[in-house]
C-alpha positions as CSV (number, residue, x, y, z in Angstrom):
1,X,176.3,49.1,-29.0
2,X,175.2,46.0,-28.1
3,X,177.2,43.1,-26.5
4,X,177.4,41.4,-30.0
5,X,178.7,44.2,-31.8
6,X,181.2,45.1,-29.5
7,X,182.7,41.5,-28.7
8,X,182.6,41.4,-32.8
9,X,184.5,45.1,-32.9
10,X,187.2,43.4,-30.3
11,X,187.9,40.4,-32.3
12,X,188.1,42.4,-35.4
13,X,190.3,44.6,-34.0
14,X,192.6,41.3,-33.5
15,X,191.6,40.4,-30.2
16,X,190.7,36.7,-29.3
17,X,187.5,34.9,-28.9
18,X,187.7,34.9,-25.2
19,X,188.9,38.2,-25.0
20,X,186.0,39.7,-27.0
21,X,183.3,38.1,-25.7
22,X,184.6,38.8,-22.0
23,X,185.5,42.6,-22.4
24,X,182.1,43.0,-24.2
25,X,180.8,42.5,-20.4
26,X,183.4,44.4,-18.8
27,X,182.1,47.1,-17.9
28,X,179.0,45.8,-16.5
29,X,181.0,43.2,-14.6
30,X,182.9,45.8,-12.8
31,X,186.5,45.0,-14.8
32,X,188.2,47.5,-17.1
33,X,188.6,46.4,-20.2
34,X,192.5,46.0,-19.4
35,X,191.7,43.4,-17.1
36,X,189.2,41.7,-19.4
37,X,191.4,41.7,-22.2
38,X,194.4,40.2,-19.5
39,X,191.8,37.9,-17.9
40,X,190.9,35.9,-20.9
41,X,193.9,36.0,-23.1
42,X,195.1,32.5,-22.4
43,X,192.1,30.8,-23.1
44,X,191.9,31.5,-26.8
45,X,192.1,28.9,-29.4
46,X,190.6,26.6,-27.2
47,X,193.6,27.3,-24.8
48,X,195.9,26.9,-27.5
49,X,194.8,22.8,-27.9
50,X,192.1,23.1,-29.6
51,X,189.9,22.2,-26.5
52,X,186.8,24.1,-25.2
53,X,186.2,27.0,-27.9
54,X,187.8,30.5,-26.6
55,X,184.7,32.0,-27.4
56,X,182.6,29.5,-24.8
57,X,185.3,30.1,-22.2
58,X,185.0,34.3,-22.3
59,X,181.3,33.4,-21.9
60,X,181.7,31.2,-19.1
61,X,184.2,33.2,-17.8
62,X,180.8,36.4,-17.6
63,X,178.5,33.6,-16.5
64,X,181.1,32.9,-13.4
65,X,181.5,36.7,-12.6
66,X,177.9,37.1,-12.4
67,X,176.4,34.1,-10.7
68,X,179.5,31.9,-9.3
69,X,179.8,31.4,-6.0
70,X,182.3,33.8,-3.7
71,X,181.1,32.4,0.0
72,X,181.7,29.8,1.8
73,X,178.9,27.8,2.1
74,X,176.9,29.4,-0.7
75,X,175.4,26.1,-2.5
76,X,172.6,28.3,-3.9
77,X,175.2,29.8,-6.3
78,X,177.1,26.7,-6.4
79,X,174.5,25.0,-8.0
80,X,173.4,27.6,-10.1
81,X,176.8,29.0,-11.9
82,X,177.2,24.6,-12.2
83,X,173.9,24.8,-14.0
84,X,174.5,27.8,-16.3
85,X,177.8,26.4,-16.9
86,X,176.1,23.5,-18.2
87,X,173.0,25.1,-20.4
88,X,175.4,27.4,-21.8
89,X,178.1,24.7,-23.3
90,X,174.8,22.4,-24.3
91,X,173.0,25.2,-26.4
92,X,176.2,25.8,-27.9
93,X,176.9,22.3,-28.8
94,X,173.5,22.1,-30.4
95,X,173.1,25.5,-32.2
96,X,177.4,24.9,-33.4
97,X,178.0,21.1,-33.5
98,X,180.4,21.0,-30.2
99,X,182.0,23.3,-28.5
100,X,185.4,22.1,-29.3
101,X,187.6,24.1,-31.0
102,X,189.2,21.6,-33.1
103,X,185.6,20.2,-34.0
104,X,184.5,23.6,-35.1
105,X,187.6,24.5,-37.0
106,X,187.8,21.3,-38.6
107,X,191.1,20.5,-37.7
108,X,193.6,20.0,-35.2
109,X,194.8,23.9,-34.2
110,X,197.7,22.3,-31.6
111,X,199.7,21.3,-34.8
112,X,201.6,23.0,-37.3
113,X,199.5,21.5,-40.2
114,X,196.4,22.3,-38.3
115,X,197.3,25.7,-37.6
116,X,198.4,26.1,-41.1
117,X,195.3,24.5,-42.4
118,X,192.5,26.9,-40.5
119,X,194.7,29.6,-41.9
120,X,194.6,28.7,-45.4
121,X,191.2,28.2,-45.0
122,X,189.8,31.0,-43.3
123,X,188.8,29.5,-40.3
124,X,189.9,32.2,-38.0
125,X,188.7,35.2,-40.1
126,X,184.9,33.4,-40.9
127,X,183.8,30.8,-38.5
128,X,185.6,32.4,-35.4
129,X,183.5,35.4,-35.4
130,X,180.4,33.6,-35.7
131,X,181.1,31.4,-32.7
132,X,182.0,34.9,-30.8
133,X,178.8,36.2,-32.2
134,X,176.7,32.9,-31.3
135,X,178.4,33.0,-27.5
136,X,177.0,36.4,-27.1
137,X,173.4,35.4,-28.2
138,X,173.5,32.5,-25.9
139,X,174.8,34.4,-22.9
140,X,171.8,37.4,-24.3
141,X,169.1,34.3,-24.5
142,X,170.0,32.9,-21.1
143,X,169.8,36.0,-19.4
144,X,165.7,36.7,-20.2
């Protein structure tokens, strides 16, 4: 299975966007997917504001335990988790529109009426799993 299809199976098996695209990695990362799942829970929905996309943060959260620094002194991976950081959330803005949840939802997910609205319209169940599934690619395209 590849990382898209499972960080898909983990949000439709009612998971959040930064849980599923982080446990998707697990394994690979060294984490069980217990800790994954644990690990990225708060930052869903944008960390419940409607701030940076749950899905963006899972994936920054992979890019971090991959390539961010752990030593002291390491400014090599300093400066290169910084500048993943940064591609990552750019191709995203430009291949979604932003990488704010609120933006991509269309509404303001930190209110009643906003939470009410992406519900009435779908929002978690058809443009949530496409930015999990876009995260993934990103991540998939940065790593070649």
């Amino acid at each position: 299975m590849t990382h898209e299809e499972k960080a898909l199976s983990y949000f439709q098996d009612q998971f959040h966007c930064s849980q599923a695209v982080l446990a998707a990695y697990a394994e690979e990362l060294g984490l069980t997917e217990e800790q994954a799942l644990k690990i990225a829970y708060c930052l869903n929905s944008g960390m419940r504001k409607g701030e940076v996309c749950g899905a963006c943060s899972g994936a920054l959260l992979v890019l971090g335990l991959k390539y961010g620094q752990c030593r002291k002194g390491d400014s090599d991976s300093r400066a290169r988790a910084n500048q993943m950081t940064v591609e990552f959330l750019d191709r995203f803005a430009k291949a979604n529109g932003s990488y704010i949840c609120n933006d991509l939802l269309n509404c303001d997910i930190s209110t009643a009426e906003g939470a009410r609205y992406a519900m009435e319209h779908n929002c978690f169940t058809e443009v949530c799993p496409k930015m999990v599934a876009s995260a993934v690619k990103i991540l998939e395209a940065m790593e070649k």
